[in-house]
C-alpha positions, -999 to 999 in steps of 0.1 A, spaced: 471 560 -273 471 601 -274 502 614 -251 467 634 -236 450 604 -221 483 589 -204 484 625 -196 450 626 -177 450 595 -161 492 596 -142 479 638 -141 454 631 -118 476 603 -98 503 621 -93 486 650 -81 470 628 -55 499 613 -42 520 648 -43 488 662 -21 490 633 6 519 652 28 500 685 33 460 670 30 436 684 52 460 706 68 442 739 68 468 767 72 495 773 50 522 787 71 520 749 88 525 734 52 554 759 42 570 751 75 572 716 74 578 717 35 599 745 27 604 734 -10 580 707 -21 597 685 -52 591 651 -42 562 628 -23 560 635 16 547 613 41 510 627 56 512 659 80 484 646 98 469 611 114 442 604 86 456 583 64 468 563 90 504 544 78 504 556 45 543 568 31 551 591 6 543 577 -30 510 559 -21 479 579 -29 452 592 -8 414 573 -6 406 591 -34 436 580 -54 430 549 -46 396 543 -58 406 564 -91 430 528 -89 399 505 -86 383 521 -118 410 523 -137 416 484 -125 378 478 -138 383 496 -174 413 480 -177 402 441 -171 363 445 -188 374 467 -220 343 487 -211 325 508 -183 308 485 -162 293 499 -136 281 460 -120 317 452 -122 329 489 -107 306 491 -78 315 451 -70 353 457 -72 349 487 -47 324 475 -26 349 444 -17 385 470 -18 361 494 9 350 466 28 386 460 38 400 490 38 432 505 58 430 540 47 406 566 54 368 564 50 350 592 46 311 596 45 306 595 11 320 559 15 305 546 46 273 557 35 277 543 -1 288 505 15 260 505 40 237 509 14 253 483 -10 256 456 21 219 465 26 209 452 -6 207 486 -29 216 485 -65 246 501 -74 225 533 -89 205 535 -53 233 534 -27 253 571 -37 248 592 -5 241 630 -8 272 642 -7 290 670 -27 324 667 -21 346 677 -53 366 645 -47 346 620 -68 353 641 -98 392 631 -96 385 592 -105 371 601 -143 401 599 -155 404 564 -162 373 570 -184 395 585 -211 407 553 -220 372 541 -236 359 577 -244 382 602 -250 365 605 -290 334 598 -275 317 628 -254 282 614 -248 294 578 -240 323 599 -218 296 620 -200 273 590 -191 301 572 -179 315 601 -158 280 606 -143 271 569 -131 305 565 -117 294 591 -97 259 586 -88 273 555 -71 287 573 -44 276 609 -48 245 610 -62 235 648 -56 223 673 -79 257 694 -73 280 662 -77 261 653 -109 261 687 -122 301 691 -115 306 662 -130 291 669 -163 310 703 -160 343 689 -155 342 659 -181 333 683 -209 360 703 -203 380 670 -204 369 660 -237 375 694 -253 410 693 -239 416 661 -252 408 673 -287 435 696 -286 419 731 -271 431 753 -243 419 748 -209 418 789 -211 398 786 -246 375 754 -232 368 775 -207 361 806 -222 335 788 -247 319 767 -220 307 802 -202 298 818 -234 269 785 -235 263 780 -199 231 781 -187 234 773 -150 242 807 -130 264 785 -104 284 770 -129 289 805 -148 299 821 -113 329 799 -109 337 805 -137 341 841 -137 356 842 -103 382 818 -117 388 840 -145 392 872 -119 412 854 -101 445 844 -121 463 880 -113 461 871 -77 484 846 -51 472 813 -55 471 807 -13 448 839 -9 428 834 -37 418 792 -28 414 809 8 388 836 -4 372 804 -28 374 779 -5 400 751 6 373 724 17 360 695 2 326 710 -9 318 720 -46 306 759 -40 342 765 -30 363 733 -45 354 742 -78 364 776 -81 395 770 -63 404 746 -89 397 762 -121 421 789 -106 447 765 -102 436 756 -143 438 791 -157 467 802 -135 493 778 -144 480 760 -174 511 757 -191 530 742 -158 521 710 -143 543 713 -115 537 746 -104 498 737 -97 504 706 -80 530 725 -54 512 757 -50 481 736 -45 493 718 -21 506 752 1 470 765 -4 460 737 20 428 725 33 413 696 5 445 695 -17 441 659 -30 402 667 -41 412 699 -63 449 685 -72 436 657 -88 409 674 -109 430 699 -120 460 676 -126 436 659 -150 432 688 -172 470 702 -167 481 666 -176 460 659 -204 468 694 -217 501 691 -211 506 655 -219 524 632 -198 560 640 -204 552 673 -188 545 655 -157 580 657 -134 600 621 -146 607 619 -109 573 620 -95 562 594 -119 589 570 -114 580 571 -74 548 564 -76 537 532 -54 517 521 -79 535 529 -112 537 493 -123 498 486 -118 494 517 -138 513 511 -166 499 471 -166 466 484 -167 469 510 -194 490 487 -214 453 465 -216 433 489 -228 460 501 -253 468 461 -268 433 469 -283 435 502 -298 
Protein backbone atom coordinates (compact mmCIF):
# COMPACT_ATOMS: atom_id res chain seq x y z
CA UNK A 1 0.00 0.00 0.00
CA UNK A 2 1.41 3.59 -1.32
CA UNK A 3 3.03 5.50 1.88
CA UNK A 4 0.25 8.23 0.13
CA UNK A 5 -2.92 6.35 1.03
CA UNK A 6 -1.75 5.52 4.81
CA UNK A 7 -0.89 9.14 4.40
CA UNK A 8 -4.50 10.33 3.51
CA UNK A 9 -6.37 8.29 5.58
CA UNK A 10 -4.13 8.89 9.58
CA UNK A 11 -3.77 12.79 7.56
CA UNK A 12 -7.15 13.37 7.86
CA UNK A 13 -7.53 11.60 11.52
CA UNK A 14 -5.12 13.20 13.07
CA UNK A 15 -6.04 16.50 11.95
CA UNK A 16 -9.39 15.83 13.42
CA UNK A 17 -8.38 14.74 16.66
CA UNK A 18 -5.48 17.67 16.87
CA UNK A 19 -8.67 20.16 16.00
CA UNK A 20 -10.98 18.81 18.88
CA UNK A 21 -9.24 21.24 21.78
CA UNK A 22 -9.89 24.60 19.91
CA UNK A 23 -13.24 23.47 17.66
CA UNK A 24 -15.82 25.85 17.29
CA UNK A 25 -14.14 28.32 19.33
CA UNK A 26 -14.34 31.42 17.12
CA UNK A 27 -11.60 33.85 18.22
CA UNK A 28 -8.08 33.22 18.22
CA UNK A 29 -6.69 35.15 20.98
CA UNK A 30 -9.02 32.56 23.19
CA UNK A 31 -7.29 29.55 21.37
CA UNK A 32 -3.65 31.09 21.76
CA UNK A 33 -4.46 31.71 25.40
CA UNK A 34 -5.42 28.56 26.46
CA UNK A 35 -2.89 26.81 24.07
CA UNK A 36 0.15 28.77 24.03
CA UNK A 37 2.18 26.06 21.98
CA UNK A 38 -0.09 23.41 20.48
CA UNK A 39 2.19 19.89 20.00
CA UNK A 40 -0.03 17.39 21.33
CA UNK A 41 -3.99 16.45 21.54
CA UNK A 42 -6.06 18.83 24.02
CA UNK A 43 -9.10 18.09 25.67
CA UNK A 44 -12.31 20.32 24.02
CA UNK A 45 -12.32 24.24 24.81
CA UNK A 46 -15.94 24.19 24.78
CA UNK A 47 -19.10 21.88 26.03
CA UNK A 48 -19.92 20.26 22.47
CA UNK A 49 -18.39 17.26 22.41
CA UNK A 50 -19.55 16.53 25.70
CA UNK A 51 -16.83 13.98 27.65
CA UNK A 52 -14.66 13.63 24.93
CA UNK A 53 -10.49 13.66 25.98
CA UNK A 54 -7.70 14.54 24.10
CA UNK A 55 -6.85 11.79 21.43
CA UNK A 56 -10.53 10.83 20.44
CA UNK A 57 -11.86 12.52 17.40
CA UNK A 58 -14.58 14.92 16.79
CA UNK A 59 -18.20 13.62 15.08
CA UNK A 60 -16.79 14.07 12.04
CA UNK A 61 -13.78 11.90 12.83
CA UNK A 62 -15.71 9.46 13.94
CA UNK A 63 -17.89 8.77 11.13
CA UNK A 64 -14.63 9.07 8.82
CA UNK A 65 -14.16 5.77 11.50
CA UNK A 66 -17.41 4.09 10.47
CA UNK A 67 -16.47 4.17 6.70
CA UNK A 68 -13.26 3.31 6.99
CA UNK A 69 -14.79 0.34 9.35
CA UNK A 70 -17.21 -0.46 6.27
CA UNK A 71 -14.31 -0.53 3.38
CA UNK A 72 -12.33 -2.34 5.57
CA UNK A 73 -14.92 -5.47 6.52
CA UNK A 74 -16.82 -5.49 2.69
CA UNK A 75 -13.53 -5.06 0.47
CA UNK A 76 -15.74 -2.62 -1.48
CA UNK A 77 -17.83 0.56 -1.22
CA UNK A 78 -21.08 -0.34 -0.13
CA UNK A 79 -23.16 2.21 0.41
CA UNK A 80 -26.25 -0.45 1.92
CA UNK A 81 -23.65 -1.55 4.32
CA UNK A 82 -22.26 2.33 5.04
CA UNK A 83 -25.57 4.02 5.55
CA UNK A 84 -26.66 0.73 7.95
CA UNK A 85 -23.41 0.81 9.98
CA UNK A 86 -24.04 4.70 10.62
CA UNK A 87 -27.51 4.76 10.98
CA UNK A 88 -27.11 2.16 14.12
CA UNK A 89 -23.38 4.14 15.53
CA UNK A 90 -25.85 7.65 15.19
CA UNK A 91 -28.67 6.15 16.66
CA UNK A 92 -26.68 5.72 19.84
CA UNK A 93 -24.53 8.24 19.85
CA UNK A 94 -22.61 10.28 22.87
CA UNK A 95 -20.95 12.89 20.89
CA UNK A 96 -22.38 15.75 19.10
CA UNK A 97 -25.11 15.67 16.49
CA UNK A 98 -25.34 18.20 14.23
CA UNK A 99 -28.13 18.84 11.51
CA UNK A 100 -26.72 17.24 8.77
CA UNK A 101 -27.11 14.14 11.11
CA UNK A 102 -30.39 14.48 12.71
CA UNK A 103 -31.90 15.15 9.59
CA UNK A 104 -30.16 12.28 7.69
CA UNK A 105 -31.45 9.53 10.65
CA UNK A 106 -34.91 10.88 10.73
CA UNK A 107 -35.17 10.29 7.23
CA UNK A 108 -33.56 6.81 7.33
CA UNK A 109 -35.88 5.73 10.57
CA UNK A 110 -38.69 7.13 8.35
CA UNK A 111 -38.24 4.53 5.80
CA UNK A 112 -35.91 6.60 2.98
CA UNK A 113 -33.39 4.84 0.98
CA UNK A 114 -30.05 5.58 1.83
CA UNK A 115 -29.80 7.94 -1.59
CA UNK A 116 -33.11 9.88 -0.33
CA UNK A 117 -32.41 10.73 3.35
CA UNK A 118 -29.10 13.44 2.76
CA UNK A 119 -30.44 16.70 4.10
CA UNK A 120 -29.54 20.05 2.32
CA UNK A 121 -26.81 20.88 3.99
CA UNK A 122 -23.33 22.31 2.86
CA UNK A 123 -21.18 22.04 5.48
CA UNK A 124 -17.39 21.27 4.37
CA UNK A 125 -17.26 18.59 7.01
CA UNK A 126 -18.54 15.53 4.95
CA UNK A 127 -15.76 16.01 2.62
CA UNK A 128 -13.13 14.94 5.49
CA UNK A 129 -14.49 11.12 5.60
CA UNK A 130 -13.29 10.29 1.71
CA UNK A 131 -10.35 9.31 2.80
CA UNK A 132 -10.97 5.84 3.61
CA UNK A 133 -11.98 5.64 -0.14
CA UNK A 134 -8.37 5.57 -1.16
CA UNK A 135 -8.03 2.21 -0.08
CA UNK A 136 -10.27 0.74 -3.03
CA UNK A 137 -9.61 3.75 -5.57
CA UNK A 138 -6.65 5.49 -5.23
CA UNK A 139 -5.69 4.12 -9.30
CA UNK A 140 -9.16 4.37 -9.96
CA UNK A 141 -10.49 8.21 -10.43
CA UNK A 142 -14.11 7.50 -11.79
CA UNK A 143 -14.83 4.56 -9.41
CA UNK A 144 -12.97 7.19 -6.59
CA UNK A 145 -15.33 10.08 -7.60
CA UNK A 146 -18.64 8.03 -7.62
CA UNK A 147 -17.79 6.67 -4.38
CA UNK A 148 -16.81 10.10 -2.90
CA UNK A 149 -20.12 11.48 -4.14
CA UNK A 150 -22.69 8.84 -2.74
CA UNK A 151 -21.01 8.84 0.51
CA UNK A 152 -21.99 12.14 0.51
CA UNK A 153 -25.36 12.41 -0.94
CA UNK A 154 -26.24 10.26 2.09
CA UNK A 155 -26.06 12.98 4.34
CA UNK A 156 -25.43 16.10 2.24
CA UNK A 157 -27.06 15.84 -0.67
CA UNK A 158 -26.82 19.57 -2.07
CA UNK A 159 -25.61 20.83 -5.14
CA UNK A 160 -22.59 22.67 -3.28
CA UNK A 161 -21.67 19.48 -1.11
CA UNK A 162 -21.73 17.40 -4.33
CA UNK A 163 -19.89 19.82 -6.26
CA UNK A 164 -17.03 20.11 -3.38
CA UNK A 165 -16.83 16.84 -3.28
CA UNK A 166 -16.06 16.20 -6.79
CA UNK A 167 -13.52 19.14 -6.43
CA UNK A 168 -11.76 17.85 -3.52
CA UNK A 169 -11.50 14.01 -4.52
CA UNK A 170 -9.81 15.00 -7.82
CA UNK A 171 -7.45 16.82 -6.31
CA UNK A 172 -6.94 13.63 -4.10
CA UNK A 173 -6.37 11.37 -6.85
CA UNK A 174 -3.84 13.63 -8.65
CA UNK A 175 -1.89 13.85 -5.46
CA UNK A 176 -1.90 10.37 -5.09
CA UNK A 177 -0.22 9.96 -8.37
CA UNK A 178 2.56 11.80 -7.27
CA UNK A 179 1.74 15.65 -8.33
CA UNK A 180 1.88 18.83 -6.19
CA UNK A 181 -0.95 20.03 -4.33
CA UNK A 182 0.45 23.55 -5.76
CA UNK A 183 0.67 21.92 -9.52
CA UNK A 184 -2.92 19.85 -8.97
CA UNK A 185 -4.10 22.98 -8.24
CA UNK A 186 -2.73 25.06 -10.71
CA UNK A 187 -4.02 22.62 -13.55
CA UNK A 188 -7.48 22.07 -12.03
CA UNK A 189 -8.14 26.08 -12.55
CA UNK A 190 -6.60 26.12 -15.89
CA UNK A 191 -9.91 23.42 -16.77
CA UNK A 192 -12.41 24.57 -14.45
CA UNK A 193 -15.52 25.50 -15.68
CA UNK A 194 -17.56 26.49 -12.62
CA UNK A 195 -16.85 30.30 -11.68
CA UNK A 196 -17.24 29.32 -7.77
CA UNK A 197 -14.87 26.70 -7.85
CA UNK A 198 -12.34 28.91 -9.87
CA UNK A 199 -12.89 31.82 -7.29
CA UNK A 200 -11.50 29.76 -4.44
CA UNK A 201 -9.16 29.02 -6.06
CA UNK A 202 -7.64 32.19 -6.99
CA UNK A 203 -8.30 33.67 -3.62
CA UNK A 204 -6.36 30.69 -2.26
CA UNK A 205 -3.65 31.34 -4.54
CA UNK A 206 -3.62 35.30 -3.39
CA UNK A 207 -3.69 34.30 -0.25
CA UNK A 208 -0.35 32.28 0.68
CA UNK A 209 1.87 35.70 1.31
CA UNK A 210 -0.61 36.47 4.05
CA UNK A 211 -1.02 35.31 8.12
CA UNK A 212 -2.89 32.21 8.08
CA UNK A 213 -5.41 33.65 11.19
CA UNK A 214 -6.35 36.78 9.02
CA UNK A 215 -6.54 35.32 5.94
CA UNK A 216 -9.28 32.03 7.22
CA UNK A 217 -10.89 35.16 8.99
CA UNK A 218 -11.29 37.30 5.73
CA UNK A 219 -12.34 33.54 3.93
CA UNK A 220 -14.34 32.35 6.46
CA UNK A 221 -13.87 30.06 9.69
CA UNK A 222 -17.48 28.39 9.58
CA UNK A 223 -18.65 25.23 8.60
CA UNK A 224 -20.20 26.44 5.21
CA UNK A 225 -18.48 25.71 1.75
CA UNK A 226 -18.33 29.55 0.29
CA UNK A 227 -15.89 30.19 3.08
CA UNK A 228 -14.59 26.54 4.33
CA UNK A 229 -13.15 25.91 1.08
CA UNK A 230 -11.10 28.67 0.54
CA UNK A 231 -9.87 28.71 3.91
CA UNK A 232 -8.59 25.30 3.34
CA UNK A 233 -6.89 25.44 0.13
CA UNK A 234 -4.89 28.26 1.91
CA UNK A 235 -4.01 26.07 4.55
CA UNK A 236 -2.93 23.56 1.16
CA UNK A 237 -0.84 25.95 -0.78
CA UNK A 238 0.57 27.72 2.33
CA UNK A 239 2.27 24.93 3.99
CA UNK A 240 2.23 22.14 1.62
CA UNK A 241 5.48 20.80 2.46
CA UNK A 242 4.65 20.79 6.43
CA UNK A 243 2.00 18.68 7.91
CA UNK A 244 2.34 20.04 11.18
CA UNK A 245 2.42 23.57 10.67
CA UNK A 246 -1.19 23.39 8.94
CA UNK A 247 -2.77 21.37 11.50
CA UNK A 248 -1.50 24.02 14.45
CA UNK A 249 -1.96 27.11 12.60
CA UNK A 250 -5.45 25.77 11.64
CA UNK A 251 -6.37 25.18 14.69
CA UNK A 252 -5.32 29.06 16.01
CA UNK A 253 -7.41 30.28 12.99
CA UNK A 254 -10.47 28.98 14.96
CA UNK A 255 -13.99 28.73 14.20
CA UNK A 256 -14.67 25.06 12.14
CA UNK A 257 -11.11 23.65 12.58
CA UNK A 258 -11.96 19.91 12.49
CA UNK A 259 -14.10 20.48 9.04
CA UNK A 260 -10.99 22.21 7.13
CA UNK A 261 -8.14 20.30 9.25
CA UNK A 262 -9.30 17.23 8.11
CA UNK A 263 -9.63 17.98 4.38
CA UNK A 264 -6.59 19.56 4.21
CA UNK A 265 -4.67 17.00 6.31
CA UNK A 266 -5.87 14.57 3.56
CA UNK A 267 -3.96 16.20 0.89
CA UNK A 268 -0.88 17.31 3.21
CA UNK A 269 -0.80 13.62 4.36
CA UNK A 270 -1.14 11.98 1.29
CA UNK A 271 1.37 14.44 -0.28
CA UNK A 272 3.53 14.17 2.38
CA UNK A 273 3.08 10.50 3.25
CA UNK A 274 2.54 9.28 6.56
CA UNK A 275 5.89 9.43 8.15
CA UNK A 276 5.60 13.15 7.75
CA UNK A 277 2.72 12.98 10.13
CA UNK A 278 4.30 13.89 13.92
CA UNK A 279 5.19 10.00 15.36
CA UNK A 280 3.74 11.36 18.57
CA UNK A 281 0.36 12.39 17.33
CA UNK A 282 -0.11 9.09 15.74
CA UNK A 283 0.90 7.00 18.46
CA UNK A 284 -1.87 8.95 20.81
CA UNK A 285 -4.48 8.55 18.85
CA UNK A 286 -7.60 6.75 20.69
CA UNK A 287 -8.20 4.77 17.95
CA UNK A 288 -4.78 3.95 16.47
CA UNK A 289 -5.25 0.14 16.91
CA UNK A 290 -8.82 0.10 15.03
CA UNK A 291 -6.98 2.03 12.35
CA UNK A 292 -4.14 0.03 11.74
CA UNK A 293 -6.63 -3.35 12.11
CA UNK A 294 -8.67 -1.97 9.54
CA UNK A 295 -6.14 -0.90 6.97
CA UNK A 296 -4.27 -4.02 7.58
CA UNK A 297 -7.75 -5.80 5.75
CA UNK A 298 -7.82 -4.00 2.90
CA UNK A 299 -3.96 -4.33 2.54
CA UNK A 300 -3.95 -8.63 3.12
CA UNK A 301 -5.53 -8.25 -0.33
CA UNK A 302 -3.39 -5.98 -2.33
Amino acid sequence: MKSSVYGAIYGALVADAFSLGGHWVYKPSEIKEKFPTLDSFNDPMTTYHGSKKAGEFTHYGDQCMWLLESVSLEKEFSLASFSSRWKEYMSDYKGYIDGASKTTLDNLNSGKSAIEAGSNSQDLSVIGRISPLALLYCDEQKEFEDAAVLQTKMTHDSRESIMVTRFFTQLLYLVLQGYTPTNSILAMLEESHDEKIKQWMKTALSSTEHDTIEAIKACGQSCNVNGACPSTLHLILKYENDYAEAMRQNVYAGGDSAARGMVAGMILGAYNGVEKIPKEWISTLSNKDRIDHYISLICADK
